[in-house]
VOGU-3710 file (C-alpha; in Angstrom, 3 decimals, decimal comma):
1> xxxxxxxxxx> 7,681/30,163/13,977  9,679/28,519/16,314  7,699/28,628/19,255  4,796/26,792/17,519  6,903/23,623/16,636  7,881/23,669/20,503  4,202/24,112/21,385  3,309/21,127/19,450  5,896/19,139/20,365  5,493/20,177/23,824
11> xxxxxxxxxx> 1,822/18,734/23,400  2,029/16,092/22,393  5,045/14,654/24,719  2,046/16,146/27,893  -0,554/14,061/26,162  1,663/10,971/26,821  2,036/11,621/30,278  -1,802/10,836/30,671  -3,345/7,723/31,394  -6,562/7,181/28,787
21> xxxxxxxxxx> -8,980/4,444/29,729  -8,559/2,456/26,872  -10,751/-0,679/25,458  -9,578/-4,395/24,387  -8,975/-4,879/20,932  -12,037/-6,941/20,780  -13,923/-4,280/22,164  -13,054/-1,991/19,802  -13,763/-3,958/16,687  -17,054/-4,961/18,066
31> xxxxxxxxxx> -18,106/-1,377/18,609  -16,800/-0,505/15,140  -18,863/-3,137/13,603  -22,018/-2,781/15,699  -22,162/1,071/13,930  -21,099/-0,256/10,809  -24,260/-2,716/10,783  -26,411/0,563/12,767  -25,865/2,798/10,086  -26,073/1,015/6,954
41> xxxxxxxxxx> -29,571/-1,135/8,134  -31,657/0,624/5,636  -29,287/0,699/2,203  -30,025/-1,605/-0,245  -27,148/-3,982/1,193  -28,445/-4,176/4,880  -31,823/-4,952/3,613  -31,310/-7,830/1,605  -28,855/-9,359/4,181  -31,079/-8,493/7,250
51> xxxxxxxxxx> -28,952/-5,981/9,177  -31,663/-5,114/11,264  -32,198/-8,740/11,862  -28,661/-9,271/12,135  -29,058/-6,190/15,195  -31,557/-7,645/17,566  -30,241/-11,227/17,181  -28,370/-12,327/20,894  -25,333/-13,493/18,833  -25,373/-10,689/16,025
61> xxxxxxxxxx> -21,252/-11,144/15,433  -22,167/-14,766/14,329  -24,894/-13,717/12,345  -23,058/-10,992/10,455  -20,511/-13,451/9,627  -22,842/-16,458/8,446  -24,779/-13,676/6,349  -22,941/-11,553/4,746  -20,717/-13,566/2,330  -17,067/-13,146/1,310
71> xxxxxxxxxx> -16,547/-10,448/-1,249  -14,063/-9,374/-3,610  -13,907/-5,938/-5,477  -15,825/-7,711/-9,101  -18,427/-8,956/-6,781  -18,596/-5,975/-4,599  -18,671/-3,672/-8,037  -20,962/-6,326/-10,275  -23,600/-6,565/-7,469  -23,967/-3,419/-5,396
81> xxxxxxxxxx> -21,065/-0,308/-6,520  -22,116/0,001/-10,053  -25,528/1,785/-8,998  -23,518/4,132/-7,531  -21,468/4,874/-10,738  -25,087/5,143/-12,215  -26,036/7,932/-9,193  -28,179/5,385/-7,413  -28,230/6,831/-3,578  -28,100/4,590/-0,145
91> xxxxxxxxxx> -26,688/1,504/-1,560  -24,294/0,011/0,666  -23,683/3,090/2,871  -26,049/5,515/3,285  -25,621/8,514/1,163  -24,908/9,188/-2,697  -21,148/8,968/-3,506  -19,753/11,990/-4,577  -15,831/10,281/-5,311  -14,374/7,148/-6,973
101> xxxxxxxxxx> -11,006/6,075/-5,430  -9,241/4,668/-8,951  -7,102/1,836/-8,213  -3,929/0,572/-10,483  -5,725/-2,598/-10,311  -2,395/-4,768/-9,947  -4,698/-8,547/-8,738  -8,594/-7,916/-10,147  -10,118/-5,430/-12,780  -7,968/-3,275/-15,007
111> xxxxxxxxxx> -9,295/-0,340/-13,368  -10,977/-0,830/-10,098  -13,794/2,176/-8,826  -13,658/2,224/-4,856  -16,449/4,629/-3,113  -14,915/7,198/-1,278  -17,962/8,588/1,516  -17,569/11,396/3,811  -17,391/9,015/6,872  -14,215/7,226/5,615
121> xxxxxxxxxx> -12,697/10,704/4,598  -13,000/11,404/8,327  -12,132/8,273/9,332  -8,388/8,748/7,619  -8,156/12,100/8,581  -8,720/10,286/11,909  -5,642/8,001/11,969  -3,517/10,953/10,500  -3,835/12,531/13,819  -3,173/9,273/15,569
131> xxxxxxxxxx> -0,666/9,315/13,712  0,510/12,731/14,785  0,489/11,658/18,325  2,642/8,516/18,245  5,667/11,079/16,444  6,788/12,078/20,165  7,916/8,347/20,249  10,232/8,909/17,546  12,585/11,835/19,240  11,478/14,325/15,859
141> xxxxxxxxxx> 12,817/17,259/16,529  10,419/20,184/17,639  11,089/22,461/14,765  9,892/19,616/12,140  6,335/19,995/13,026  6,711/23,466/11,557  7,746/22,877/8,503  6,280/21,535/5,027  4,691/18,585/4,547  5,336/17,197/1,004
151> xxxxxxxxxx> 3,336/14,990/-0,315  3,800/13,200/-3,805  0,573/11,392/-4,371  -1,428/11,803/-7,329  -3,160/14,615/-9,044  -5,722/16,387/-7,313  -7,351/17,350/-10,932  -9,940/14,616/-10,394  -12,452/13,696/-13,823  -16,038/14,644/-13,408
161> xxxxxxxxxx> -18,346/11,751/-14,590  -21,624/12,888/-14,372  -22,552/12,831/-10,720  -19,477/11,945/-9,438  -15,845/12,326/-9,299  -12,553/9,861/-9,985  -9,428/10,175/-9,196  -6,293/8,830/-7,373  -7,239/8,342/-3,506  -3,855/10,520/-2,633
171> xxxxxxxxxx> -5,534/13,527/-4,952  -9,362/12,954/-2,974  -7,320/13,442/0,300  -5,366/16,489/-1,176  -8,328/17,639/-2,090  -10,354/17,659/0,987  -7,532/18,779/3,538  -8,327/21,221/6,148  -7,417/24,541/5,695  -5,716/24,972/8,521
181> xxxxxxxxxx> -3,033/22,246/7,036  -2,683/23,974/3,375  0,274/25,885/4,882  2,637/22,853/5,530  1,365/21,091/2,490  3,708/20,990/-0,730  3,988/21,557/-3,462  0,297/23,399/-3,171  -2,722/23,547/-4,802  -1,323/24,855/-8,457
191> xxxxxxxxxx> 0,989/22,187/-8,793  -0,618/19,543/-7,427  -3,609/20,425/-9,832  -1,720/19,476/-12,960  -2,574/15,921/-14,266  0,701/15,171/-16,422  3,322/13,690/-13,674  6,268/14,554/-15,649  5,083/18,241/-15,214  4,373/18,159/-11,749
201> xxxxxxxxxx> 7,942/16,311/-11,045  9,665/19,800/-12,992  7,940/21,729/-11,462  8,727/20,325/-7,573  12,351/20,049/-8,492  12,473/23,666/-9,971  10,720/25,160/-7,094  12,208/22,555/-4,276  14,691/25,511/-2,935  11,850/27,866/-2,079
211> xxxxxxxxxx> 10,338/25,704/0,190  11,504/24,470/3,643  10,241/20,489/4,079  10,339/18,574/7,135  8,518/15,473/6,032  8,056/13,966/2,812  5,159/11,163/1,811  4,641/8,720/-0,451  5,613/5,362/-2,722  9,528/4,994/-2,101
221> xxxxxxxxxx> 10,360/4,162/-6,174  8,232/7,492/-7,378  10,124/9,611/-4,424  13,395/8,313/-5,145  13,341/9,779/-8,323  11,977/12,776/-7,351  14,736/13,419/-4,724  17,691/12,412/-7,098  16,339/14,921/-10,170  16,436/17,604/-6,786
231> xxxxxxxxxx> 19,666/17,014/-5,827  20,853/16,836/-10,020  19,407/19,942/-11,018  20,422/21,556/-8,172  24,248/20,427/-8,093  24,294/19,157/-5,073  25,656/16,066/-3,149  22,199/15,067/-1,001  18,679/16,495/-0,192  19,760/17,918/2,924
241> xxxxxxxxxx> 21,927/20,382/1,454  18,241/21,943/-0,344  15,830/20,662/2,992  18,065/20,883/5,994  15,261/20,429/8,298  13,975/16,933/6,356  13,789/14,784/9,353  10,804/12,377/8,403  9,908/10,048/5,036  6,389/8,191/5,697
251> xxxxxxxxxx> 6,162/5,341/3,381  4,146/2,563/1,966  2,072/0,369/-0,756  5,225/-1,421/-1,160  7,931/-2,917/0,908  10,970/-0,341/1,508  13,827/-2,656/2,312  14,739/-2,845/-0,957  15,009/0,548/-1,570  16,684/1,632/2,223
261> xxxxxxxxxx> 20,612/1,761/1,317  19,966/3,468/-2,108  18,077/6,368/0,085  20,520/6,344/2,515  22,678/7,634/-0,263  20,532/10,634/-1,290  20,747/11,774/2,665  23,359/14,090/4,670  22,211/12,757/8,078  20,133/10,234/9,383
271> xxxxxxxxxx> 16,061/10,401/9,183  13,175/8,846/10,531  11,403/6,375/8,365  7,977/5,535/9,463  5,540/3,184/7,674  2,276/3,576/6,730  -0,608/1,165/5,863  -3,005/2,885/2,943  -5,122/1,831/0,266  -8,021/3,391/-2,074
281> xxxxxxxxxx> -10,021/1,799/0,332  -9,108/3,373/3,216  -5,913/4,259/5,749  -5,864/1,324/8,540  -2,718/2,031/10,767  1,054/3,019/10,846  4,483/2,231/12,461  4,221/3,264/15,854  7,355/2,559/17,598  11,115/3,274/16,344
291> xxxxxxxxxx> 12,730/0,608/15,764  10,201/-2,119/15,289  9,373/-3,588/12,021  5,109/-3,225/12,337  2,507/-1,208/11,511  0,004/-0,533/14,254  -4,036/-1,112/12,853  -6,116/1,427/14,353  -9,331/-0,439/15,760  -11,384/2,325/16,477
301> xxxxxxxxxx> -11,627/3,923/13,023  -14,349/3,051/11,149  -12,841/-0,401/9,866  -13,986/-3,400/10,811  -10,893/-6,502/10,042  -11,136/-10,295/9,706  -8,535/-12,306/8,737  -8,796/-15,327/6,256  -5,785/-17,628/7,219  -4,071/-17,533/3,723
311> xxxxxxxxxx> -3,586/-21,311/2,843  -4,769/-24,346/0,563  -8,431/-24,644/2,829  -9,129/-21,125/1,948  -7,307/-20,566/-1,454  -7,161/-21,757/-4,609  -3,521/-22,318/-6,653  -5,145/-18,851/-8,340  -5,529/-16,747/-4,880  -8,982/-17,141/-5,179
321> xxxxxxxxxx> -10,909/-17,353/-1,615  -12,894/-20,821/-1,671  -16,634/-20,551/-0,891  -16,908/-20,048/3,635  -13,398/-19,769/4,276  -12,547/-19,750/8,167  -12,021/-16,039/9,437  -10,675/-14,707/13,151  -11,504/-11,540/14,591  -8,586/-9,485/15,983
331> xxxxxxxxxx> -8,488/-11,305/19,757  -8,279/-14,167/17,854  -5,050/-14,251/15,298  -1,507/-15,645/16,252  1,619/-14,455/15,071  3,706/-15,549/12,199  0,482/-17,038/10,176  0,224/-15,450/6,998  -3,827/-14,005/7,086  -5,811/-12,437/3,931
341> xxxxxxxxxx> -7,247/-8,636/5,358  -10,947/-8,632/5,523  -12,649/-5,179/5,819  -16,005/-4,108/5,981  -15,814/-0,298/6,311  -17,400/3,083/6,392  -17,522/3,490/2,719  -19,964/0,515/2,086  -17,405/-2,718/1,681  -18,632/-5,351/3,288
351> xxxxxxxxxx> -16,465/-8,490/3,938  -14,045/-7,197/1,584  -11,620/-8,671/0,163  -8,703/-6,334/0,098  -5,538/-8,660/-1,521  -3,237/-7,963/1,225  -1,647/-11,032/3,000  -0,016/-9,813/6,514  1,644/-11,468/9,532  1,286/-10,114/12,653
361> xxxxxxxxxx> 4,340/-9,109/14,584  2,818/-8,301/18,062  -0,332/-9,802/18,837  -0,646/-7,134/21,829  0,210/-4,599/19,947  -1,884/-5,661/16,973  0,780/-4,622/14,652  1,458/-6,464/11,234  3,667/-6,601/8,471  2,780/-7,086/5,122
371> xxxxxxxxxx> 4,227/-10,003/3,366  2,505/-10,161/-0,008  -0,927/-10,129/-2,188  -3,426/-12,932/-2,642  -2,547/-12,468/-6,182  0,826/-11,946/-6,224  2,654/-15,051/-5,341  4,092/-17,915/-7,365  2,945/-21,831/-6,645  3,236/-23,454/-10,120
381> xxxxxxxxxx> 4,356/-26,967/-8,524  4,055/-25,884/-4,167  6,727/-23,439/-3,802  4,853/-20,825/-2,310  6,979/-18,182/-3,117  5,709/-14,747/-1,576  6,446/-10,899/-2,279  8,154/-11,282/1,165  10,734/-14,175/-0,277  11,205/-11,572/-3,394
391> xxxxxxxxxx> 12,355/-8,772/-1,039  14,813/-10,467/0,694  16,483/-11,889/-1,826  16,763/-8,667/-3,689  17,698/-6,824/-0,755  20,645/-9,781/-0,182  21,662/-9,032/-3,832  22,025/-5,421/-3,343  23,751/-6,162/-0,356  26,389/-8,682/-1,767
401> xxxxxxxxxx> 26,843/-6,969/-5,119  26,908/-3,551/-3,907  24,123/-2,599/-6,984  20,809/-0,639/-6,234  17,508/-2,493/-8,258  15,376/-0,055/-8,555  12,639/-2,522/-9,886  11,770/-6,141/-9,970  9,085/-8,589/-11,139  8,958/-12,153/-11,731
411> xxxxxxxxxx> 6,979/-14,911/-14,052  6,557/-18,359/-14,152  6,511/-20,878/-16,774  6,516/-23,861/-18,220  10,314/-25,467/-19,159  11,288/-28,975/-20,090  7,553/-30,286/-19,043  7,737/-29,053/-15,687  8,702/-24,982/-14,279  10,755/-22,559/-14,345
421> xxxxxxxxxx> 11,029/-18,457/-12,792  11,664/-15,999/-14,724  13,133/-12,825/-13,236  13,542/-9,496/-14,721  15,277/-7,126/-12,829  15,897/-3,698/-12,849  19,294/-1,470/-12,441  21,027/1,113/-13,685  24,211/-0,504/-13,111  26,571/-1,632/-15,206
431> xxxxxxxxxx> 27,686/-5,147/-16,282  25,848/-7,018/-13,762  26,388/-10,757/-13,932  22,708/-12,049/-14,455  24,268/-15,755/-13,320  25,402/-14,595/-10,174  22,067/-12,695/-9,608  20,590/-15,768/-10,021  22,666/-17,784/-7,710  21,884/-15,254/-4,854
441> xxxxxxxxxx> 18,033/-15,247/-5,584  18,103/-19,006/-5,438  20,096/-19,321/-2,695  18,391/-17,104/-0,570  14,917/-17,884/-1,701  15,720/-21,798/-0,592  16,969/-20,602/3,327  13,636/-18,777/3,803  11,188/-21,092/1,833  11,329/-24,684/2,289
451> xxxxxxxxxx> 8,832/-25,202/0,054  11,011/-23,357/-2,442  13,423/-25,566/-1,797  11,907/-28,939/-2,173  10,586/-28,009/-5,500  13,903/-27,045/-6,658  15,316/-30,460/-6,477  12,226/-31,169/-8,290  9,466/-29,500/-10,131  10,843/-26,317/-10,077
461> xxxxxxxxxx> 13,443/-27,060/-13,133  15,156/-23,327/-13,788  15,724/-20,057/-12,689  16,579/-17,559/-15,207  17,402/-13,798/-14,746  17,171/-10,923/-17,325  19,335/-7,645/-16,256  17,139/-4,281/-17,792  17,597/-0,670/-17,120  15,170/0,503/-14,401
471> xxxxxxxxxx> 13,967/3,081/-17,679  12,246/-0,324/-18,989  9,791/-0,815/-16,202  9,067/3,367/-15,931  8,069/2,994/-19,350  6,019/0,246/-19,403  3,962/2,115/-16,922  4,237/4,859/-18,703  2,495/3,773/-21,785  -0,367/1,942/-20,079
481> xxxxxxxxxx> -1,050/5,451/-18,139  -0,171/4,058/-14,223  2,873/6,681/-14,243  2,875/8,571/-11,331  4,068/8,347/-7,514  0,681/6,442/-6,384  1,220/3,392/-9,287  3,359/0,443/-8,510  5,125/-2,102/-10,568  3,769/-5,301/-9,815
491> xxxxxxxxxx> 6,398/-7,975/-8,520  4,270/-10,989/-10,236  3,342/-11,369/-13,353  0,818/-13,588/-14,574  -1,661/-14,606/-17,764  -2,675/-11,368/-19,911  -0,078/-8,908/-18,153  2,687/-10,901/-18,633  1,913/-11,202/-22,017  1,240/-7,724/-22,197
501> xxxxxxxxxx> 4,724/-7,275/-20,256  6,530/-9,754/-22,710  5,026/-7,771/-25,616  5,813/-4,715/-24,833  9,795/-5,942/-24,460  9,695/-7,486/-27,401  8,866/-4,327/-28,805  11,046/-2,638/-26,846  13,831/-4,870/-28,244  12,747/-3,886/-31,927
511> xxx> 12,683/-0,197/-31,575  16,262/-0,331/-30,047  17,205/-2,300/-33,242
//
């Protein structure tokens, strides 16, 4: 077995020797898009906005962008994806859609429907092997490319409706992996099958000894627990002393900085962490070099991006996109501007709205970071407070206090006729002073937001803090049926679910009485 983790590695360090003729960025996209717009001419959606049209015009990139307008997933789903819910064939990509992506829904509709075609299945089996390739710059160790691959996403028991399937993107994938990659993958077909989480978790911690992994996958809150019920069942002090060989943790849908030093702590020697960019619509790139805090888009893979500049002109105080917002192609973004990710894709979105607001970190590189969601941020008098402010200042007061929060979200609301924050945080540990929380947040928040820091000499009247057990938030997901290692808590809370949120503490509160 260990000559075919040498032979792999060995591979892939000769394909890097090579020289490939490779294309501009710009090139690229324009290629992607040109048989984006080829293929879908004839569906309902490239016959009412002209795609052929669009084809044979001289400047066809302008034309496609004057055309088609701005969409987000209750316009996409109102106007065009509901037909295909209803079996309708050759609506906005051309074939019937045999699976449903379900989305946690955390900025739009309680539960959003994405199509899931055969070309974008491709497509992200695609980047996974781009993916592959770029591991020889991370020094893994030969012998990890032989081992299992576990991967907590959701369950691959997806609900027949009719003519189509639903399920969690992670269990679509599962279910549609090549055979020749159901030996590495864990924990296999049977347990990955069952739909209760709970079950599946028992049943990966009972059976974690019998199986030798060298990578694991998926949201860092959901693994976390995963890895300390291993290690408590199993009396021992870290995860190496069960997976010796673990040498890789691939990550995403959620930043990881605030979870890095409680990880660290689960470990017996150092690992690779590598970040991924995924959604139900798609996978669109990954970290590519150690040591460098981006995630590389792949251009070539069946996505077409524009970016919306994320600001007042485009925006409204809700995150709504104003009517003909200003977009720039790849060639044509600058760093450290926060842009809204565009897609029109190989599953029939088409100027789509995704909700991710990025930065780019290397222009040349095209790699990005992801700083927040068009939904997720808090500007009740100009602050402008981000999911990228959030992190940091939890990550300072993990730092300073020497606590792991495990989960965080914040409101806003009215106090003393102006605003106030309201943050609820997360932890297991004990008495935590929720004052000096708050002077950290606060603190922080002001050095890396100036906005933030005007309006707290102004509008911005309070900042309260409320200390929970981390239990509270895996419950509250619990009962509203997003448990599970694909669902994340949101961060911001706003009109019906924070109601809902401030509900279901209050009746939290009661019970405990």
């Amino acid at each position: 077995m260990a000559i075919i983790g040498n032979l792999i590695s060995r591979s892939l360090r000769i394909r890097k020797q090579f020289t490939f003729k490779l294309g501009t960025p710009r090139q690229y996209q324009l290629q992607v898009l040109r048989r984006l717009v080829e293929k879908a001419k004839h569906t309902q959606f490239g016959e009412h906005y002209g795609y052929e049209q669009i084809l044979n015009s001289p400047n066809w990139v302008s034309q496609f962008r004057q055309k088609v307008p701005v969409h987000n997933y209750n316009k996409m789903h109102s106007e065009w994806w509901y037909k295909c819910q209803e079996g309708v064939a050759n609506v906005s990509w051309p074939e019937k859609i045999k699976y449903f992506a379900l989305s946690s829904g955390t900025s739009e509709s309680a539960s959003k429907h994405i199509p899931v075609t055969k070309d974008m299945l491709r497509t992200v089996k695609k980047v996974g092997v781009k993916q592959l390739y770029s591991m020889v710059n991370f020094n893994v160790p030969p012998k990890s490319f032989e081992k299992g691959i576990l991967m907590l996403g959701g369950t691959t028991s997806l609900f027949e409706k009719g003519d189509y399937y639903e399920g969690d993107m992670s269990g679509i994938q599962a279910k549609n992996i090549p055979k020749w990659f159901r030996r590495f993958y864990k924990p296999g077909g049977n347990i990955s099958k069952k739909p209760n989480w709970e079950q599946r978790i028992k049943l990966i911690v009972r059976k974690a000894p019998q199986w030798d992994v060298g990578t694991v996958c998926g949201v860092p809150a959901w693994v976390q627990i995963v890895l300390e019920e291993i290690i408590r069942y199993h009396n021992v002090k870290n995860i190496h002393e069960i997976w010796p060989n673990l040498a890789i943790y691939i990550h995403g849908g959620v930043s990881f900085e605030p979870y890095r030093e409680s990880f660290q702590k689960l470990l017996g020697k150092p690992i690779n962490f590598i970040e991924t960019y995924m959604a139900s619509e798609g996978s669109f790139g990954f970290q590519a070099r150690p040591g460098v805090k981006g995630i590389k888009l792949v251009l070539n893979a069946g996505i077409f991006y524009e970016f919306i500049p994320f600001n007042e002109e485009n925006f409204d105080a809700d995150g709504e996109v104003k009517p003909n917002p200003k977009s720039y192609m790849i060639h044509e973004v600058v760093e450290d501007v926060e842009y809204a990710v565009m897609l029109s894709t190989c599953a029939g979105a088409w100027r789509y709205l995704i909700g991710d607001v990025v930065k780019f970190t290397s222009v040349k590189e095209h790699e990005i970071t992801i700083v927040g969601r068009t939904k997720q941020f808090l500007s009740l008098a100009g602050e402008h407070m981000s999911i990228d402010n959030m992190n940091k200042a939890i990550d300072i007061v993990q730092k300073k206090l020497g606590i792991n929060i495990r989960e965080f979200t914040v409101a806003g609301l009215p106090y003393e006729n102006l605003f106030a924050h309201r943050w609820y945080i997360g932890t297991d540990a004990v008495d935590v002073d929720a004052n000096k929380v708050r002077e950290i947040i606060d603190q922080t928040i002001c050095e890396v937001n100036d906005d933030y820091a005007v309006e707290r000499t102004s509008a911005l009247k309070e900042i309260f803090v409320e200390i929970l057990p981390t239990q509270v938030f895996l419950d509250y997901l619990r009962c509203k049926g997003k448990e599970g290692a694909m669902n994340k808590f949101p961060r911001v809370l706003k009109g019906e679910k924070l109601k809902d949120w401030e509900q279901f503490l209050t009746t939290k509160v009661a019970v405990k009485a």
